[in-house]
N, C-alpha and C positions, 0 to 999 in steps of 0.2 A: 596534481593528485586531488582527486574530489573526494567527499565521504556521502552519504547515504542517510541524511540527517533525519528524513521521516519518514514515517513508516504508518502506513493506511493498512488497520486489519477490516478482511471483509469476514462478517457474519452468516451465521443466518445458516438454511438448510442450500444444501449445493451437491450433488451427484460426485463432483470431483475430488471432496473431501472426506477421509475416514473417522471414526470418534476421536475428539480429541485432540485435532487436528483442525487449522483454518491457513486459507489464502492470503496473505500478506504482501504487500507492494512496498519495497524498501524506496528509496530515489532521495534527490540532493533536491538543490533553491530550482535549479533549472532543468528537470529531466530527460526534457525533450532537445535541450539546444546541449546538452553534454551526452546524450544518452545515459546516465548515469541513473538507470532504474531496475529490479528486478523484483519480479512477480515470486515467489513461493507461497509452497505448499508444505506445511508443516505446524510446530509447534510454535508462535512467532519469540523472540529473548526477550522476554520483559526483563527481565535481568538486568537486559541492556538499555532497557530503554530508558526515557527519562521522564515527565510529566506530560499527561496527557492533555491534548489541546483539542478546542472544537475545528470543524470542518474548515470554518471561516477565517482561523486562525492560519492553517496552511497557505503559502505561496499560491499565487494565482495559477502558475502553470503548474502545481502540482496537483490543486482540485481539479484541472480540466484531466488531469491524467486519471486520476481516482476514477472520474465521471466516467469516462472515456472505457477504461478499465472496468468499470463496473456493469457499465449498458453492453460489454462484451462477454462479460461470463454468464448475464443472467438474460439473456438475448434480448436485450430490451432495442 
């Protein structure tokens, strides 16, 4: 059993989101070799969350996924 340890909010203006509402990527240490990640659309749980860390702080496969993720919504 894997858990989902961080969580990338995307910002910013985006067609696909309502007010008040943003795109959020959940995912573990190794996203892609567990598949353990999920894109939403929503309110993200700070609730749940815990201390916010910079970009570089993130696992390496978990920035390429952000990256990755992010050059796909915003057509880059």
């Amino acid at each position: 059993m894997t858990a989902e340890r961080y969580t990338a909010v995307f910002t910013g203006l985006l067609s696909l989101k309502k007010p008040g509402e943003y795109l959020y990527l959940t995912m573990d240490e190794d996203p892609r070799g567990s598949g353990t990640y999920t894109l939403r659309r929503d309110r993200p749980p700070y609730e749940k969350m815990g201390c916010e860390i910079s970009f570089e702080d993130f696992p390496k496969e978990c920035r390429q996924l952000v990256l990755d993720t992010y050059r796909e919504l915003w057509g880059l």
